[in-house]
C-alpha positions as CSV (number, residue, x, y, z in Angstrom):
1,X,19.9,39.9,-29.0
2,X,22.7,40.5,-26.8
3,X,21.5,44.1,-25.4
4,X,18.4,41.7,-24.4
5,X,20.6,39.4,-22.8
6,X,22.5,42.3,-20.8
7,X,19.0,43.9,-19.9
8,X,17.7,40.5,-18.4
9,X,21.0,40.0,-17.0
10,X,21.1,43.1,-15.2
11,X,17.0,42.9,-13.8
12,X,18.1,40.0,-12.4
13,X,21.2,41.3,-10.6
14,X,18.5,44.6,-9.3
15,X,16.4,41.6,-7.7
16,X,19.3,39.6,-6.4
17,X,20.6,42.7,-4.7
18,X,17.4,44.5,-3.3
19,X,16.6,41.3,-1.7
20,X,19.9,41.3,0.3
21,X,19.5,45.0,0.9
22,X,16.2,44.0,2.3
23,X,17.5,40.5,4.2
24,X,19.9,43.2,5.5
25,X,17.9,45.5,6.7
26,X,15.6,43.2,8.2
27,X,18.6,41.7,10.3
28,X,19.3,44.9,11.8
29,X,15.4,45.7,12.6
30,X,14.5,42.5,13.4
31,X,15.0,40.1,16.0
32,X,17.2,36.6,14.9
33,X,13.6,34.8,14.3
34,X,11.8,37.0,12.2
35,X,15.2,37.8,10.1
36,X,15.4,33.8,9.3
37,X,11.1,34.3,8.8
38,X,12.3,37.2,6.4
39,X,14.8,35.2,4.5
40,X,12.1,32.1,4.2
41,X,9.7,34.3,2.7
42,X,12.5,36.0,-0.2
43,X,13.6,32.6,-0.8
44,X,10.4,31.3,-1.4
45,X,9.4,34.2,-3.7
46,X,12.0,34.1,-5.4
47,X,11.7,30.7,-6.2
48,X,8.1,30.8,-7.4
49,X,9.2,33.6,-9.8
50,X,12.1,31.7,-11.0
51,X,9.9,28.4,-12.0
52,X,6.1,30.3,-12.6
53,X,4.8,29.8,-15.7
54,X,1.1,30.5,-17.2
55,X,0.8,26.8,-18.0
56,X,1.1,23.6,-15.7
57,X,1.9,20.1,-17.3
58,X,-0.8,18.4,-15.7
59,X,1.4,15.0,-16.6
60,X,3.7,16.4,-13.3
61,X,0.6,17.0,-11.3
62,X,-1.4,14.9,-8.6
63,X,-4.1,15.8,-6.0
64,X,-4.9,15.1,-2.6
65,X,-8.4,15.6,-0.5
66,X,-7.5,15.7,3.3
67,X,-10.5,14.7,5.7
68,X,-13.2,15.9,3.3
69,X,-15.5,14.2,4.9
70,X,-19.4,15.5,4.9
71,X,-19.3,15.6,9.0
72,X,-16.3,17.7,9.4
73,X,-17.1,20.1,6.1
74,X,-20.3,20.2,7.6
75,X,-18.6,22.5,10.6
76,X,-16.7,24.9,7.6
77,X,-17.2,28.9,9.3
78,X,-15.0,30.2,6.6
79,X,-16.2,28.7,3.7
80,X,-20.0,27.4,2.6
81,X,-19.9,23.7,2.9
82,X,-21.8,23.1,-0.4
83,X,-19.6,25.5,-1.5
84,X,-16.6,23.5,-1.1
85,X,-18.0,20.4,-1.9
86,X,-18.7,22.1,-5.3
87,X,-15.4,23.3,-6.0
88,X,-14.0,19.7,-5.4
89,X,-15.9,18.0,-7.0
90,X,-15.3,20.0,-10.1
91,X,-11.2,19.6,-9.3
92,X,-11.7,16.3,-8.7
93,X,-13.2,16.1,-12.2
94,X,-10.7,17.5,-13.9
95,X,-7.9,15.6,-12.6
96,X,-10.0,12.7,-13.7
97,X,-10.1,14.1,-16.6
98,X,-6.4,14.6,-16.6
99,X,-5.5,11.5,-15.5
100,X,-4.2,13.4,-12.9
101,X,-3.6,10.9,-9.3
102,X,-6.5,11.7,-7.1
103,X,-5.7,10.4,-3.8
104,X,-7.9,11.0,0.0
105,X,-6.7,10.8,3.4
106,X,-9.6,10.3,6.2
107,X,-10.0,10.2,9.7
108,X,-12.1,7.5,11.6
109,X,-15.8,8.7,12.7
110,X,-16.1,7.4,16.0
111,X,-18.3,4.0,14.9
112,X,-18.6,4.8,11.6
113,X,-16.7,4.6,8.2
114,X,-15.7,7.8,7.3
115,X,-17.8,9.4,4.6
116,X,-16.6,11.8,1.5
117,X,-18.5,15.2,0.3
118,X,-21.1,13.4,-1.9
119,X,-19.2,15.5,-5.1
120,X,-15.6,13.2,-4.2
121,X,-17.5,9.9,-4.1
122,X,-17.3,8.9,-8.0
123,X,-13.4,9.4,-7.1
124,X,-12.7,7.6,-4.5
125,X,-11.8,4.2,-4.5
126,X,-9.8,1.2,-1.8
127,X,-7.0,1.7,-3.3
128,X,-6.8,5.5,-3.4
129,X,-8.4,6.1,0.0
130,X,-6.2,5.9,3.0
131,X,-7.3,6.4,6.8
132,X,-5.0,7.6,9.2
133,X,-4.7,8.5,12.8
134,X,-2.4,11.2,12.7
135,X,-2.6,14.9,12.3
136,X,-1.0,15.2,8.6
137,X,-1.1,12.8,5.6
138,X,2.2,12.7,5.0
139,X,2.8,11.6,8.4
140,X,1.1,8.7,7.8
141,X,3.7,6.4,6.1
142,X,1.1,4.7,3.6
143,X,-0.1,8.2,2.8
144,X,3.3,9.3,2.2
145,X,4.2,6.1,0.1
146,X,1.3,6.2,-2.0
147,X,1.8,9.9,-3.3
148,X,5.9,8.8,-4.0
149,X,4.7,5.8,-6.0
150,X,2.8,8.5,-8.4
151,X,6.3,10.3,-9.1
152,X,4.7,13.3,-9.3
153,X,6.2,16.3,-7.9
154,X,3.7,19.0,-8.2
155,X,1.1,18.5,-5.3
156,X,-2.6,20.2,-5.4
157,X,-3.6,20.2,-1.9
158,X,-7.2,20.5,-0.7
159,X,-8.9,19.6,2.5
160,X,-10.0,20.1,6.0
161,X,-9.4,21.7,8.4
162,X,-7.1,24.6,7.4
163,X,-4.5,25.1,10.3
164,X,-4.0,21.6,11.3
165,X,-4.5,18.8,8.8
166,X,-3.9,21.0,5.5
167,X,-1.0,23.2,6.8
168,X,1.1,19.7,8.4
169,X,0.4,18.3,4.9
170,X,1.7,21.1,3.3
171,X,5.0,21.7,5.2
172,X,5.9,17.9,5.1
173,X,5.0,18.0,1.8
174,X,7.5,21.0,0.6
175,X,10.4,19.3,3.3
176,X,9.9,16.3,0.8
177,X,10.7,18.1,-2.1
178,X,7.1,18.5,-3.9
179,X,6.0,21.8,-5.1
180,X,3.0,23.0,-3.1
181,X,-0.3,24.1,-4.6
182,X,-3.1,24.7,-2.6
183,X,-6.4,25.7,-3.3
184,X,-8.2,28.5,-1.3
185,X,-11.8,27.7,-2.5
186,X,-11.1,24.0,-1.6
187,X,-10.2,24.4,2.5
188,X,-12.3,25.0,5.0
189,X,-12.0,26.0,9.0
190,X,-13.9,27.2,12.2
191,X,-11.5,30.5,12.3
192,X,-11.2,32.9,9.7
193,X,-8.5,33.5,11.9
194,X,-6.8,30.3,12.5
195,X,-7.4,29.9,8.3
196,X,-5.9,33.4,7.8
197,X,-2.9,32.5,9.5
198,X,-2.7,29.1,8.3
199,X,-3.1,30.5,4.9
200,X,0.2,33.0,5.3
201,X,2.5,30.3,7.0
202,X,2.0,28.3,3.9
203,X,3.0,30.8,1.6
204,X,6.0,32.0,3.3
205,X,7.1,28.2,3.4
206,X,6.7,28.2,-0.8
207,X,3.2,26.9,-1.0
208,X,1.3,28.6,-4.2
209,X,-2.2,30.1,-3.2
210,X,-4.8,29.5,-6.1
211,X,-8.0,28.9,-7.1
212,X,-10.0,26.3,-8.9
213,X,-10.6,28.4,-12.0
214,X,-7.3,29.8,-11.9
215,X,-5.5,26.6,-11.7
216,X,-7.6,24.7,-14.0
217,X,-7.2,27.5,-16.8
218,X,-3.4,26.5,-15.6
219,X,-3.5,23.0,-16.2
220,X,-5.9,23.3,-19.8
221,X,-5.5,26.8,-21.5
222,X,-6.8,25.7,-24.4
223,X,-10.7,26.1,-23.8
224,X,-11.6,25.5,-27.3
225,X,-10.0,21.4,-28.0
226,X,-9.9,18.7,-25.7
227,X,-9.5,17.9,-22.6
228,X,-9.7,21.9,-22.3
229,X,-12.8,21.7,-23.5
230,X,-14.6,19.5,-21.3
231,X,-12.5,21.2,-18.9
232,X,-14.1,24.1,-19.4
233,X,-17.9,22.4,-19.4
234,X,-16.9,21.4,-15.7
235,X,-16.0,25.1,-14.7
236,X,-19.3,26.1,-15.7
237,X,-21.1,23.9,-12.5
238,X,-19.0,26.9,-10.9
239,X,-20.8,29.7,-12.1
240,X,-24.0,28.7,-12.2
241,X,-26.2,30.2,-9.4
């Protein structure tokens, strides 16, 4: 038992010292922004290696749906618009199912009431849906109150579009504390890109890319009782052509 002790002890020490050989070297090739870039991104790896684990308590979980709203989907270039209405409404199921929080943040529509993806509509309710004026949910101060009152610090993040409205979410979201999922299948924009690069700034910040299916089989591992099991019956509207 103690030899494994050492062992573990001493992979750790490795990692701890090639990443300041590589903050290191990185200082001395780099100019003073993209060394602090550099030591953002080990950080931020290191971190999600330290607390990863195959399994997610879904009882530390909560979701939000930023400006998925059929008009604006409707414009997706990276992503199929049914095809991220699909893989909502299925996450959106399962946090249901979870008894995960579900919350939505929407824009006004000119004259209109802003309208959700058809799949978020059995989800949405007054009290859960919050319209805003400004760039980022958490900006918004009800926004940001009503995810606090859920005292939940794991964050699924989903929405529209990806490099303004998802990526402001996501950094005030990680300054406050929360631990950042977002999910790939679940964002759309107009630039591959803008998305792209959207998609990297996240991840250097902390933010954990993932998928529906991968972070479902996350949250319910167990395919074969319940809730896993209905789980699993809602990933199959995934895979069916």
């Amino acid at each position: 038992m103690q030899n494994y002790l050492n062992s573990k002890l001493m992979s750790r020490r490795r990692a701890l010292l090639g990443g300041v050989i590589a903050l290191s070297a990185a200082s001395v090739t780099m100019g003073s922004t993209s060394a602090l870039a550099a030591v953002a991104r080990v950080s931020a790896v290191n971190l999600a290696s330290a607390e990863s684990r195959s399994s997610i308590d879904p009882t530390t979980c909560q979701v939000i749906f930023i400006d998925m709203q059929t008009s604006l989907v409707a414009t997706s270039a990276t992503a199929e618009p049914a095809a991220i209405s699909l893989s909502s409404g299925v996450m959106a199921r399962v946090a249901d199912l979870l008894k995960m929080p579900i919350s939505f943040s929407v824009v006004p529509e000119g004259e209109n009431p802003p309208t959700l993806l058809d799949s978020l509509e059995p989800y949405s309710t007054r009290q859960n849906t919050l319209l805003r004026k400004l760039a980022g949910a958490l900006t918004d101060s009800k926004t940001a109150t009503a995810l606090a009152k859920n005292k939940r610090k794991k964050l699924i993040v989903a929405g529209f579009v990806a490099e303004v409205a998802v990526l402001q979410t996501v950094i005030d979201a990680i300054a406050e504390g929360y631990q950042v999922f977002y999910l790939v299948d679940c964002i759309g924009s107009q630039s591959q890109r803008a998305e792209s690069a959207a998609f990297r700034a996240m991840e250097q910040i902390g933010a954990v890319p993932t998928s529906v299916v991968s972070l479902i089989a996350r949250l319910t591992p167990d395919f074969y009782s319940s809730p896993g099991k209905e789980a699993f019956t809602a990933l199959q509207l995934l895979f069916k052509k």
